[in-house]
C-alpha positions as CSV (number, residue, x, y, z in Angstrom):
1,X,-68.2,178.8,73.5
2,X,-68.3,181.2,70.0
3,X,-65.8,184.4,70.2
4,X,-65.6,186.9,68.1
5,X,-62.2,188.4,68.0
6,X,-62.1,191.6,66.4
7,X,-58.5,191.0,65.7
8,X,-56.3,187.7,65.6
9,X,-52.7,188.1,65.5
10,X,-49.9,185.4,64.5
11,X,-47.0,186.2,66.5
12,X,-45.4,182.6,66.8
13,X,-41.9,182.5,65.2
14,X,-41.4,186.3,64.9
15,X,-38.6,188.1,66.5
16,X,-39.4,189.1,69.9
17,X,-38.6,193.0,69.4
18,X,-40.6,192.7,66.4
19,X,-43.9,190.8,68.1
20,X,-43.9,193.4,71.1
21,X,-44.1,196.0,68.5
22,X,-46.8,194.3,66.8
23,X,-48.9,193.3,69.8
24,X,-48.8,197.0,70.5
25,X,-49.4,198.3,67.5
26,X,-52.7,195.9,67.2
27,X,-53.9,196.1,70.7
28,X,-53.7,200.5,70.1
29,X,-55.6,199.8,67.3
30,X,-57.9,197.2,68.5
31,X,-58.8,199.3,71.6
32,X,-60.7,202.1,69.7
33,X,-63.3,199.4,69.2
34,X,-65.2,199.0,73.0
35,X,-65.7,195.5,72.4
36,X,-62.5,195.0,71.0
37,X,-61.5,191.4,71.8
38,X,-58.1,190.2,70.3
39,X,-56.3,186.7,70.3
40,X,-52.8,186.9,70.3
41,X,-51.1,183.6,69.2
42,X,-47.7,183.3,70.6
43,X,-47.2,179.6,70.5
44,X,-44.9,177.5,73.0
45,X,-42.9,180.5,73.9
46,X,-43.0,181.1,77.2
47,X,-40.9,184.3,77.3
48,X,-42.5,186.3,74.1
49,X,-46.0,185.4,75.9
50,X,-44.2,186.6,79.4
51,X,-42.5,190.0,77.6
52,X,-46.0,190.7,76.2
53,X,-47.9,190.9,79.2
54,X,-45.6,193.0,81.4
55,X,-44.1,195.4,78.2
56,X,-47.8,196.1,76.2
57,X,-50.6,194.6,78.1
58,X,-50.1,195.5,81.5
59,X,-48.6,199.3,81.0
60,X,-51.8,200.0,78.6
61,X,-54.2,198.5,81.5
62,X,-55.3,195.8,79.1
63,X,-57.6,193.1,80.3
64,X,-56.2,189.4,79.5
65,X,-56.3,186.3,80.2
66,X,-54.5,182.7,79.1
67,X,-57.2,180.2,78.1
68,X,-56.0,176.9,80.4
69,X,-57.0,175.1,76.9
70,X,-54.6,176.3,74.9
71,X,-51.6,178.3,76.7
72,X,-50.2,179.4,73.8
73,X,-52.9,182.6,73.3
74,X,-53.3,185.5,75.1
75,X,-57.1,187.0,75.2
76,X,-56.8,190.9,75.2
77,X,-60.0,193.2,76.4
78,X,-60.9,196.1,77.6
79,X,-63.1,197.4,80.4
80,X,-64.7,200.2,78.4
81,X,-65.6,202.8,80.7
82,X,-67.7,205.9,79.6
């Protein structure tokens, strides 16, 4: 399967407070765009991936998901709704 992320964000190794910022920044950016489909890379940790969802994703009303390949990304979307 081919996706198109309109953004890709490295976030493994940064300061948590720092990639929460980020990932928010990004995904307010991101979701101007009504296909807007981001990969967040957050790597092994567990935690950052956990702070993520709950802090940024689920407030905003963000669509995600973690890809059972790879556990280590978080896929962003949005429901666009006219």
């Amino acid at each position: 399967m081919n996706y198109h992320f309109s953004f890709k964000i490295d976030l493994h190794g940064m300061p948590l407070n720092r990639a929460i910022d980020k990932a928010e920044s990004v995904l307010i950016e991101a979701s101007f765009d009504k296909n807007m489909q981001v990969e967040i890379i957050t790597g092994k940790s567990g935690n950052m991936k956990e702070r993520i969802i709950e802090e940024v994703i689920k407030p905003f009303k963000f669509d995600y998901y973690v890809p059972s390949h790879n556990t280590g990304i978080i896929i962003v979307t949005q429901d666009y709704e006219l």
